[in-house]
N, C-alpha and C positions, 0 to 999 in steps of 0.2 A: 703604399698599397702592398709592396712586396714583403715590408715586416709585419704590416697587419696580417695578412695572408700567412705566414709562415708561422706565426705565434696563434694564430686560430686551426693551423693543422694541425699542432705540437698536443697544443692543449685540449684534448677530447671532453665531452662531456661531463664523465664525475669525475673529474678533477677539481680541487678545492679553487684555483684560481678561474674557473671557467667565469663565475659571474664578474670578476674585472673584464675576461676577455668581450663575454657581451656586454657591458659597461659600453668599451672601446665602439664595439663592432653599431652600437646604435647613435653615437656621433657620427657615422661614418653617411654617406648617401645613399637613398634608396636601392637605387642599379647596385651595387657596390654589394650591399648588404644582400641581396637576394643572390649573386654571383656566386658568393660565398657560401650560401647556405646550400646551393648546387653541386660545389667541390670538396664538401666537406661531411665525414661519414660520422655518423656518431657513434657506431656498435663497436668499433674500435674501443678497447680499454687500453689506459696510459702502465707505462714499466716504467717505473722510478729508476729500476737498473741502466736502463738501456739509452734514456733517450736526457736531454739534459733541458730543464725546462724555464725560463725565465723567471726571474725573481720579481717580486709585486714592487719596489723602487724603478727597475725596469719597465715595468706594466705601465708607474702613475706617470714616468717620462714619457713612451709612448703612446697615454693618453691626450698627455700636453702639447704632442706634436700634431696627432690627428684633430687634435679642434682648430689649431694653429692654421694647416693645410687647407682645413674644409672650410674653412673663415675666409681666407687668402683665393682660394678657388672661387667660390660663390661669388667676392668682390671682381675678381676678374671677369670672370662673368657679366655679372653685370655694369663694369665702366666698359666691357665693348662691344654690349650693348648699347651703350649712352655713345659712343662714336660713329657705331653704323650708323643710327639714326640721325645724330649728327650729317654727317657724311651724307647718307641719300638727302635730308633734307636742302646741302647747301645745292648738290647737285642738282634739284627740282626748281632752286631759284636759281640757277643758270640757265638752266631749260628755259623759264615761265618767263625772261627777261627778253626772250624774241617773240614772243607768244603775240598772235595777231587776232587773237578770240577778248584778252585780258582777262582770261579767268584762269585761276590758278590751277594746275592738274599734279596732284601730285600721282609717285609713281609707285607707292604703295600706301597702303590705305591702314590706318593709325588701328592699333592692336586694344588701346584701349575709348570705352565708350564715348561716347560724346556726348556735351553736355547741348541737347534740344534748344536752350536758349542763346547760350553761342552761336550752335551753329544756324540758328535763324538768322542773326545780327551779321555771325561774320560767314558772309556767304562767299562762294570763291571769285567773285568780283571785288570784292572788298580784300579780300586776301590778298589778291593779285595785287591792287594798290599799295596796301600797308607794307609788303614784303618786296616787290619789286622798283618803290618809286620813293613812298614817306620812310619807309626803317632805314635806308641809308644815307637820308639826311638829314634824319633827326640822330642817327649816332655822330655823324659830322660836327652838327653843332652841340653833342652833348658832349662830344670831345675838344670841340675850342671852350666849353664853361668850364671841365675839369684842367684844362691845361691852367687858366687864367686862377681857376683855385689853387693850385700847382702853385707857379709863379709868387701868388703872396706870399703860398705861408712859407716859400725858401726866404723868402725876401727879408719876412719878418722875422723866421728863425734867426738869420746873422744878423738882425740891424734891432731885437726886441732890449735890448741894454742898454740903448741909448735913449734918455728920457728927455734931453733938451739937445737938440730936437725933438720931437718924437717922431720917428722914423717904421716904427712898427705898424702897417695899415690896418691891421686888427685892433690895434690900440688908438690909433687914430677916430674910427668909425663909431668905437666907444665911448670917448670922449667927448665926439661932438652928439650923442645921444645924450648924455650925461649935463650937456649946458644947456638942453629943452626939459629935461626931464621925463626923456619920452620912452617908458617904461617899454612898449610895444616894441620899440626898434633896438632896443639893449636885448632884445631876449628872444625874437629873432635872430639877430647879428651872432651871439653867444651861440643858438642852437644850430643855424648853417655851420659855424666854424668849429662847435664838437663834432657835430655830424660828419665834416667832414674828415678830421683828422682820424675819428675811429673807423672808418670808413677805411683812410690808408692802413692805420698801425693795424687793423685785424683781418683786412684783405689779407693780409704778409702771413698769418698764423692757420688760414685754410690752406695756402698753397704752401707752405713749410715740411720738407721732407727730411729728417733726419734718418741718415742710413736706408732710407726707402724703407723704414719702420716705426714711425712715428707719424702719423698724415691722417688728416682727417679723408675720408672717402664721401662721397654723394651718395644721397639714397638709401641713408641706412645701413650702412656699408662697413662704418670705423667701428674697431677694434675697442675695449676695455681702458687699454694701456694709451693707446691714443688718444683718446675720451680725456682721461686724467691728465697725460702732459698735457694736450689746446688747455684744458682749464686751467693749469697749474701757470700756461703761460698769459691766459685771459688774465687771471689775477694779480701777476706780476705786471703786465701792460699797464694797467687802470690809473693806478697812483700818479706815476710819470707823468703820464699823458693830464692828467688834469691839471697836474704841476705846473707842463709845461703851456698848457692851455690859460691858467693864471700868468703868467711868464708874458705870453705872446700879448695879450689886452691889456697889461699891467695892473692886475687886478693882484699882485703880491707885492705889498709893502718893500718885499727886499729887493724888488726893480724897481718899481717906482720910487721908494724912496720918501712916501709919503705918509703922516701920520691917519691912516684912515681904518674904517672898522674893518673888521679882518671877516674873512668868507667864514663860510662855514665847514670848506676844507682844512684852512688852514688853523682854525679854532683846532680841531679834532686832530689832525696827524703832524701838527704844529709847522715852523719856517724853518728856511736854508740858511738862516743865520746861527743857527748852534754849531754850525763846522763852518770857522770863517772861509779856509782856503779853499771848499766847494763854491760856498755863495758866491765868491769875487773872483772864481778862476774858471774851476771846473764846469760849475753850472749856467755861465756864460758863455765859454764859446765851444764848449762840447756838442752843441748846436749847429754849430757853423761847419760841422765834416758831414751835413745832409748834403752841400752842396758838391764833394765828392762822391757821395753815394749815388748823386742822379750823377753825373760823369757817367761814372762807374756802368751805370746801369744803360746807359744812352749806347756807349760802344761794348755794351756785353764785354765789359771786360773780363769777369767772373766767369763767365763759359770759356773766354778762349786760355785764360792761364789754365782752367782743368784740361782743356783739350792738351794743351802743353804739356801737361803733367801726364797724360796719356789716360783721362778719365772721358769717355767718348762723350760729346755734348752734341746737342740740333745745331749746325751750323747752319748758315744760307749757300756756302760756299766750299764745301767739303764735301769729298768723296762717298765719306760715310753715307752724309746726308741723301745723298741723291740717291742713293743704294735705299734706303732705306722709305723715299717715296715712289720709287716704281714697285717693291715688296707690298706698301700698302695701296696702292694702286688694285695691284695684283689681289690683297685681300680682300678690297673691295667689292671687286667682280665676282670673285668667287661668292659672296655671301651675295651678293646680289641674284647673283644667276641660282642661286638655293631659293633664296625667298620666291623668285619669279617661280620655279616649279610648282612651288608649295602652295601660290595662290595658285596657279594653275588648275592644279589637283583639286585643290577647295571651289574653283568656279565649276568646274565638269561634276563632283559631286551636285550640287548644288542645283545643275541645271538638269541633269538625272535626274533627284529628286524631284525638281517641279514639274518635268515631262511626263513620269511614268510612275508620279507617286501617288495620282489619284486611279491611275489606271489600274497599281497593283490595290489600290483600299479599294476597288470595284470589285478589279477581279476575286479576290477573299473576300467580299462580302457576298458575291455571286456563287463560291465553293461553297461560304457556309451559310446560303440558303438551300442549295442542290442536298447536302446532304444532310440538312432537316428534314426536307421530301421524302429523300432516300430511307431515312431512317422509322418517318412516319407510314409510309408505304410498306416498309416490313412489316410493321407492328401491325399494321392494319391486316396485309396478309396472314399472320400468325393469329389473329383471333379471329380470322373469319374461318366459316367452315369450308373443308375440300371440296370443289366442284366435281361433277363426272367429269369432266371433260380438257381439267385443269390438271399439269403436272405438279406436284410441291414442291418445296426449296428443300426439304429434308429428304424425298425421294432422291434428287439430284445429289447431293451430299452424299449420300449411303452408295449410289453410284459410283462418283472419284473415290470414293474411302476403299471401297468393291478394286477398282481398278488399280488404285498404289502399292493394292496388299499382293495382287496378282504378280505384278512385275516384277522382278530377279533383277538384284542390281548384279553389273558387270562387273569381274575383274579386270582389273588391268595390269598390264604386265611389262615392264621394261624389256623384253625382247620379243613383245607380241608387234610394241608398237613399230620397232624395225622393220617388221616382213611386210612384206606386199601382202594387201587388203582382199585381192584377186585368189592368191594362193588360201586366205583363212574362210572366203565364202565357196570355195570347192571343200576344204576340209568340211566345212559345217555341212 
């Protein structure tokens, strides 16, 4: 703000660079832009002698940083917006979990519309149920399904090479669809098991943060550049993963081992038998270090070497950490006790309004029938003729006009007002 500001005082109005500077100045935010057009004189003309003005490579860097800024701002914005709400909501199901009504209450009231046929369906009895009794254990058991998917495919990752036995359960389950010929359960079995593995590998590419500059955001949120890397890295993913997908059911020749027709992947981007020492080395048990990656992953190992390294990480057990949930604690309330104001202020209008809003459409409709009367009753005076015995409204007028002419306004005098008032009605 402080160079936008400075390069938009420098450069006054005709000056040849002024349309970069408004260029600049209308990426910038509302508030921002009107701030600006308050501090900022335009009758000033520019001295080329005197004053030193920035060059337009300067300007287009500066433009680059304020969309940057304002992109970066706007997202902040709104992911803490997505926390508070988060945040009060976990809070109202802490509340509504002793609630002896069982209807759910929440403690502030949802900013956007509601949809009439929901909220017929899901009434806050219903709420109450789904959020404080069936949603925590129905995640229970959808987290013993995904553990036990888990578990396979580590299982089958290190043991998919072994063909006799066959030790891969994906390739096992395939197999024995394959001696019914039961088309149905091959293509199920196949679509549970891409489902879920793209499920892992692209979970990993939403929450991937490079330099805390490359991340997709929620909400409409991510940047250009981040856009292009997830994709660059979505298309990189694909191949592998179907490879390894043929791999795990032994549906590639060069596991299996067997003379059978070939997919239709492997038709097109062809096998791992052109580079022998991948097929029989690499592409075998390069598989098998998933099983130190869940290690890895189970004791955070990754967070505590950064912490080691002095790259500050969420510990459960670190000083930081705790520091850091009494601050948001503390933010919490803070925005809490704002919004409570805020509906506050929004109920007391509101009940203003319904109290004394018919009273003041009465009341104004009450003034502007009084002075329809009023006005019709002049008119009627003025075209009727002068009674004997009636004074006129133009008599009376010529009167006051008579009397304002008469009157001598007062001087007044900075050392009349000093004296005593006693003293100036003896003079008079």
């Amino acid at each position: 703000q402080q160079e936008v500001r400075k390069v938009s005082e420098s450069i006054k109005y005709n000056h040849p660079l002024r349309k970069c500077v408004d260029t600049i100045l209308k990426k910038c935010p509302t508030e921002y832009q009107e701030r600006m057009g308050r501090n900022m004189d335009d009758y000033e003309d520019f001295d080329e002698r005197q004053n030193s003005y920035p060059s337009e490579k300067s300007l287009v860097k500066l433009h680059k940083q304020v969309i940057y800024s304002v992109q970066r701002h706007r997202r902040t914005q709104v992911q803490w917006q997505i926390l508070l709400e988060q945040a009060f909501y976990l809070e109202d199901v802490a509340k509504n979990e002793t609630s002896a009504t069982r209807q759910f209450v929440h403690t502030f009231r949802s900013q956007e519309p509601e949809n009439k046929i929901i909220q017929y369906f899901y009434t806050p009895t219903v709420e109450w149920y789904w959020e404080c009794l069936l949603r925590p254990w129905f995640y229970r058991v959808l987290a013993v399904v995904l553990a036990t998917f888990s578990v396979i495919v580590v299982w089958s990752e290190c043991t998919f090479f072994s063909t006799k036995p066959v030790l891969s359960l994906f390739a096992v389950f395939i197999q024995l669809a394959e001696k019914t010929y039961n088309y149905i359960y091959i293509e199920m079995a196949c679509f549970l098991t891409i489902f879920f593995l793209s499920i892992c590998v692209y979970s990993t590419v939403f929450r991937i943060r490079v330099f805390n500059y490359y991340y997709l955001a929620s909400h409409h949120q991510t940047d250009a550049y981040s856009l292009l890397f997830s994709g660059m890295l979505f298309c990189r993913l694909t191949p592998p993963l179907c490879l390894n997908f043929l791999g795990l059911t032994h549906m590639d020749a060069t596991i299996s081992h067997r003379n059978t027709q070939p997919t239709a992947y492997t038709s097109i981007m062809g096998s791992m038998r052109v580079l022998t020492f991948i097929a029989d080395g690499f592409y075998i048990y390069y598989p098998m270090l998933v099983v130190i990656l869940c290690i890895a992953t189970y004791f955070s190992l990754g967070t505590r070497c950064l912490n080691l390294l002095g790259f500050q990480q969420f510990m459960g057990d670190s000083e930081m950490t705790s520091d850091l949930v009494d601050e948001g604690k503390e933010l919490i309330k803070r925005e809490k006790r704002k919004r409570q104001r805020q509906e506050e202020g929004e109920n007391r209008r509101r009940e203003w309004k319904e109290r004394y809003g018919n009273r003041d459409d009465s009341t104004r409709n009450r003034v502007v029938h009084t002075d329809q009367k009023e006005s019709s009753f002049s008119e009627t005076n003025i075209n009727r003729p002068l009674s004997k015995y009636t004074r006129s409204n133009g008599r009376t007028e010529r009167d006051r006009i008579e009397l304002l002419q008469d009157a001598e306004p007062l001087d007044f005098n900075a050392d009349l007002i000093n004296d005593d008032p006693l003293e100036l009605d003896s003079g008079r």
